[in-house]
C-alpha positions in Angstrom: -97.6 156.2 4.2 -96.9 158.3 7.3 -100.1 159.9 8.8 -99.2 163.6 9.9 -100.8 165.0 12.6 -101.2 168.2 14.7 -100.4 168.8 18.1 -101.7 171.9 19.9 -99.1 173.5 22.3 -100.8 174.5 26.2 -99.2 178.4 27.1 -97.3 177.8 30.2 -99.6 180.7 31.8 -102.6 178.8 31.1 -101.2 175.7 33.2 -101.6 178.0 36.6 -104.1 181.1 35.5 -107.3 181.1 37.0 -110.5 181.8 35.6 -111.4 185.8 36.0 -113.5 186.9 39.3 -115.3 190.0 39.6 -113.6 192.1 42.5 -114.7 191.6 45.6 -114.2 193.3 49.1 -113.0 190.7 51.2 -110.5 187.7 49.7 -112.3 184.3 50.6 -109.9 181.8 49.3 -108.0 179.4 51.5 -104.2 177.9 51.1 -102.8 174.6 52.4 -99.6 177.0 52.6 -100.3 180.2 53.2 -102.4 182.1 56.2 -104.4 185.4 55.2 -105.7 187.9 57.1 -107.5 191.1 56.5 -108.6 193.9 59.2 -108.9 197.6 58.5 -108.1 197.4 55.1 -104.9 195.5 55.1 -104.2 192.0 54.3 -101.6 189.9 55.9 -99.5 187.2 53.9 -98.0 184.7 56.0 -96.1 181.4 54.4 -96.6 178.6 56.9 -94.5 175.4 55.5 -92.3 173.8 58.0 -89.9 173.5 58.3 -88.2 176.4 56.5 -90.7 178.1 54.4 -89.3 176.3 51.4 -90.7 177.1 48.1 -91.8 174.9 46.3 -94.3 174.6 42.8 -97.8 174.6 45.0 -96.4 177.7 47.2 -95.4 179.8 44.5 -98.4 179.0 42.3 -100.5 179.8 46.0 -99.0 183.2 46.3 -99.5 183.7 42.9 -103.4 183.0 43.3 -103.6 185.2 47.0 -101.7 188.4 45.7 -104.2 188.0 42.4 -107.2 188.2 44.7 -105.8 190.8 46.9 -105.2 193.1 43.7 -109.0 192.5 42.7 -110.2 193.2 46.4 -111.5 196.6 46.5 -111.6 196.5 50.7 -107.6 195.5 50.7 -105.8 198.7 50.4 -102.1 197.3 51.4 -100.6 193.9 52.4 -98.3 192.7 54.6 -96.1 189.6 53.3 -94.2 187.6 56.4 -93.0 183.7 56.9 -94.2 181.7 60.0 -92.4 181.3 63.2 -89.3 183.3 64.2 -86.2 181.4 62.2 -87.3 182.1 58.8 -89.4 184.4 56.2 -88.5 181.9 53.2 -85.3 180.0 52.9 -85.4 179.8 49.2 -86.6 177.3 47.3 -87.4 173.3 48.0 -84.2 171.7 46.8 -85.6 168.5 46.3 -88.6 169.6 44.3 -85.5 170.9 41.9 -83.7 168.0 41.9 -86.8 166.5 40.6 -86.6 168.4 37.3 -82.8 167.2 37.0 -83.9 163.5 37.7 -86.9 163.5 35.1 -84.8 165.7 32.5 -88.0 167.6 32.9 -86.5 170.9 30.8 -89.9 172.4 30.4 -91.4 172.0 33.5 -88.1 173.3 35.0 -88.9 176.7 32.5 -92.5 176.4 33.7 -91.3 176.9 37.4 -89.3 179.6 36.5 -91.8 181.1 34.7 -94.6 180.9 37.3 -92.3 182.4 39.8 -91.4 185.4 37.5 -95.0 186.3 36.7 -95.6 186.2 40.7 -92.8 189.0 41.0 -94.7 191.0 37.9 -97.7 190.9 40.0 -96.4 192.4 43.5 -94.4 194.5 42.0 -97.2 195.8 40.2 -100.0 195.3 42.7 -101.3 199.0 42.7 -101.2 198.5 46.0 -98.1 198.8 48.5 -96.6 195.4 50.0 -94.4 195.4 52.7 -92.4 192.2 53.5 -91.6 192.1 57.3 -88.7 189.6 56.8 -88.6 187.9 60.3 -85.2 185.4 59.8 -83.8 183.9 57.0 -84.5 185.5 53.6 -82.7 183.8 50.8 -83.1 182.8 47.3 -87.0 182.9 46.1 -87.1 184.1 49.6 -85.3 187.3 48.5 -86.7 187.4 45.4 -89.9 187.9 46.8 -88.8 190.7 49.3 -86.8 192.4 46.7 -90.6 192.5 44.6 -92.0 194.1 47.6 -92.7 198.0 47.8 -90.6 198.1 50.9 -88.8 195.9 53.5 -88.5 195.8 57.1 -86.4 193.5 58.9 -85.8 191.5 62.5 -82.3 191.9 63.7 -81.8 188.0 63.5 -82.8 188.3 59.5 -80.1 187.1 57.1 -80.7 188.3 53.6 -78.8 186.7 50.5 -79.0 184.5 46.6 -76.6 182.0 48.0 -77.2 180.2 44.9 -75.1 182.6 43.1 -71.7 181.2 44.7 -73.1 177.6 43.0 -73.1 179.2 39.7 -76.8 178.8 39.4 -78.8 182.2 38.4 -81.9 183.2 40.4 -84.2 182.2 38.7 -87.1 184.7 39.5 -85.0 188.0 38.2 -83.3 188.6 41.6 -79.7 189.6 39.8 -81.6 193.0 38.1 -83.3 194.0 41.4 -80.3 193.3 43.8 -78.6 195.8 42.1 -80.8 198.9 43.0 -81.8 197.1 46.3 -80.9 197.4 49.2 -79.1 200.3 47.3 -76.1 201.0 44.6 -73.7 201.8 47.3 -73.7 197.6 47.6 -71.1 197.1 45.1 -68.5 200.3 46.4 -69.6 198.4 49.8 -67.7 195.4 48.5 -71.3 193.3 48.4 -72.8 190.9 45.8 -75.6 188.6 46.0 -74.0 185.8 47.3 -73.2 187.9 50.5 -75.3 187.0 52.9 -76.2 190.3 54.8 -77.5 191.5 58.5 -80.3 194.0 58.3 -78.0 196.9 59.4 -75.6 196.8 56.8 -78.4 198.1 54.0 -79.1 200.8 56.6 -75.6 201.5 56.5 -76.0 202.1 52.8 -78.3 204.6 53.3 -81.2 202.7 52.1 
């Protein structure tokens, strides 16, 4: 006689979501990846993992966690995201924490990842509060994803913007092929752009956007 038995299934949300916090004025947490600072009522977001700014699981899931607090902090009235150094704001994503999930066959944690990434867009785009990425160098893949999220962009003139994975036939996997669309404007496609492009800063401005 075969025993049955029951198996209770975790959410993927609960895997990453923190237990509630009252709001606060000033955020207190600290990030093995990201630097946070707050003066006269606006925060500023800086990813700081050499060498490129990679994402990976643990970066994603930390920005997840600082733009949560920021949202509940009553003293924080805008934010500022940016990447270290001068070369790069992020690159995209870690490629060999992906390959990972190919290796292992891993399917769910692969859906996991692209879930956690996804609800971190939600929640910038839908911060109540504005976000301005100051994309300082490369800005690619999650990278873009991330500054497409953001209320508004600004750029360096060495920035490169792009979803190079699109020319691998891979599909962003945070959403970025329904924002490219309307940003860095519609005029992109009579332009002769598509998200594979990657882009200087003046050619959006060009657009008219």
């Amino acid at each position: 006689m075969i025993e049955k038995i029951s198996v209770e299934l975790v959410p993927e949300r609960a895997r990453y979501e923190p237990t509630p916090t009252p709001r606060i004025g000033i955020p207190t947490m600290s990030y093995e990846h990201l630097k946070v600072a707050t003066a006269d009522g606006i925060a500023r977001v800086t990813v700081d993992r050499p060498k490129a700014n990679a994402l990976n699981r643990q970066v994603v899931l930390e920005i997840w966690k600082c733009f949560t607090e920021l949202r509940d902090a009553e003293a924080v009235r805008g934010v500022v995201f940016t990447g270290a150094g001068e070369k790069f704001f992020i690159a995209g994503a870690d490629i060999g924490g992906l390959a990972e999930y190919a290796n292992h066959h891993d399917a769910l944690g692969a859906r996991g990842r692209a879930r956690l990434g996804q609800d971190t867009l939600s929640l910038i785009e839908n911060l109540g509060k504005p976000v301005i990425a100051a994309i300082n160098g490369f800005c690619l893949g999650g990278g873009m994803e991330l500054a497409l999220a953001c209320t508004l962009r600004t750029a360096a003139k060495s920035a490169r913007l792009g979803l190079p994975e699109v020319s691998l036939g891979i599909i962003p996997g945070y959403g970025g092929t329904n924002d490219w669309p309307g940003s860095p404007g519609p005029a992109s496609h009579a332009s002769g752009s598509s998200p594979e492009t990657t882009i200087r800063p003046r050619r959006p401005i060009a657009w008219g956007s």
